[in-house]
Steps between C-alpha positions, in 0.01 A plus 500: 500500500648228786829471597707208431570476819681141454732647244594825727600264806697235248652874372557632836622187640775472219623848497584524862624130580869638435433852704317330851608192724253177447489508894447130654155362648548378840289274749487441884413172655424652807312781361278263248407344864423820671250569218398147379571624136792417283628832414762624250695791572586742196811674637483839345682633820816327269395725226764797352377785776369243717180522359255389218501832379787473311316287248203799382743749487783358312194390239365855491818644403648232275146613314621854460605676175816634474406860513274406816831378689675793428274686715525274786265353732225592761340303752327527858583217785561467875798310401460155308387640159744798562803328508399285267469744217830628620681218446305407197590844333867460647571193283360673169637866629222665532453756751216419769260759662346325809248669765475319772275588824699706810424181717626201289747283659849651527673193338305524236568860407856413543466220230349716292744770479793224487364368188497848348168616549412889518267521837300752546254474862162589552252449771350187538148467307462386161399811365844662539655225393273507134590899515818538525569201248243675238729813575808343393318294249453871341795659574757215427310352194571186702292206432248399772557150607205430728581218810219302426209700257736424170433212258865427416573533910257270527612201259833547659332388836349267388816294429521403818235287510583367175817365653319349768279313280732368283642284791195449704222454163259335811454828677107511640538856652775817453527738743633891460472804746267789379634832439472667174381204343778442257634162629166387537375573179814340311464208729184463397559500181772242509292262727205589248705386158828286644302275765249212514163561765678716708376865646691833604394610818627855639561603884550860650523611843066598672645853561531561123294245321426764233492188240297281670219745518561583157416164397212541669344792402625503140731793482818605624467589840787716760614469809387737749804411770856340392634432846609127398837340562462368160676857355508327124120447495331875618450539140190480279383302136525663202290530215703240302519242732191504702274357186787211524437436837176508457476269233794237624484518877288256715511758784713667775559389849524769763746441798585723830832645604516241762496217223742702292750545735507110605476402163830668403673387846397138426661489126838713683498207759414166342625605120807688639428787180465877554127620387315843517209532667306561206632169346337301799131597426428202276618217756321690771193459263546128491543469883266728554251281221615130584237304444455646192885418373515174677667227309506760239812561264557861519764724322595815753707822289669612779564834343818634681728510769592910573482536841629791752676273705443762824127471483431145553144458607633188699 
């Protein structure tokens, strides 16, 4: 049986509109030059956390039962969808269980634990990560609220987007980074039932462009190497959201470190706003794809702004 899909995002949208910030869309004259495209920027780096993530997890637990919140909370992130889920579970005092990977920024495993959430470390692969959560899954009884493979995490994302096109209906392209998959599969949702001729495209970094080759060959590939400056985006799809993707994105645009790291420089420069370097993959895909975009309208999620201000790539 389908999914309503349009009915979970209206849902979604109107449960957490009084929990999450409806974070402004921004543009840059100088930028929309640089890259011949008139682009509008979704500030999620203004979000609660300082990232979109607040939005999927604040839906996943709002969808709880009672008895599930009285167990608490488990999650894996390097930091975003970590303190996220802490702050979420904060507000509705619940307790939080996060893993997060031995090498994930310092400020964000300071965040998390100010917000409340229980950190526990582990080395830095994405099996540990799954282990460790399953093990306090088990032991806790705490509910498993996946960053990006989990339906109601997913609608939550997708909000975003729905924002976005609410003010800007003439969109022709949206833009999101690639990790897990989560905000690209809600965005392209939204862009799929909430906007007129318009196509979700998704970006990730060449050195883990596990979703572009998924797209490719059909089924959810891995990455064999994570060393990316985009931290947020070393992750893999899931089994929920891939079929989304596959369905409801036009494709994915691959883009070096090199292009990452100027990317993110030229929004800190010209728009005067903090981003993460995972959050300036999609407008290195449009420089790095101009005549493509050109004279395009194009919506950008720039999906957060939690950055360890002592490693500056510039």
């Amino acid at each position: 049986m389908d999914l309503d899909y349009k009915s979970l995002l209206e849902k979604a949208l109107a449960d957490i509109t009084p929990l999450v910030h409806n974070t402004p869309v921004l543009s840059s004259t100088k930028i929309n030059e640089i890259s011949d495209a008139q682009i509008f920027f979704k500030c999620e780096n203004f979000q609660k956390t300082g990232a979109f993530k607040m939005r999927g997890a604040s839906n996943a637990i709002v969808n709880l039962t009672p008895e599930q919140k009285s167990k608490g909370v488990v999650t894996h992130s390097s930091g975003n969808m970590a303190q996220a889920v802490s702050l979420a579970a904060h507000n509705l005092g619940i307790a939080a269980y996060i893993v997060m990977p031995e090498n994930a920024p310092e400020v964000k495993k300071e965040a998390v634990s100010a917000y409340g959430g229980i950190v526990t470390e582990v080395e830095s692969t994405i099996e540990a990560r799954e282990a460790m959560a399953k093990k306090i899954n088990q032991d806790k009884g705490a509910s498993m609220i996946h960053p990006s493979n989990d339906l109601n995490v997913i609608m939550g994302q997708a909000t975003s987007a729905m924002e976005l096109l609410s003010k800007h209906s003439d969109l022709d392209h949206v833009l999101t980074p690639v990790g897990g998959g989560g905000l690209v599969a809600g965005t392209s949702l939204a862009v799929n039932y909430f906007s007129n001729d318009c196509t979700t495209i998704g970006s990730e970094p060449e050195v883990v462009d596990d979703a572009y080759r998924s797209l490719q060959s059909g089924k959810i590939e891995r990455n064999d190497r994570i060393d990316t400056i985009a931290d947020g985006l070393r992750t893999h799809l899931g089994d929920i959201n891939f079929p989304i993707i596959q369905k409801h994105v036009s494709h994915i645009i691959t883009v070096t470190e090199g292009e990452i790291i100027q990317a993110m420089r030229l929004i800190w420069e010209r728009m005067k706003i903090i981003i993460e370097p995972s959050c300036a993959v999609p407008l290195a895909a449009v420089l790095n794809s101009k005549e493509f975009f050109r004279k395009k309208k194009v919506g950008i999620i720039l999906s957060g702004g939690n950055v360890d201000l002592g490693k500056l790539p510039f």
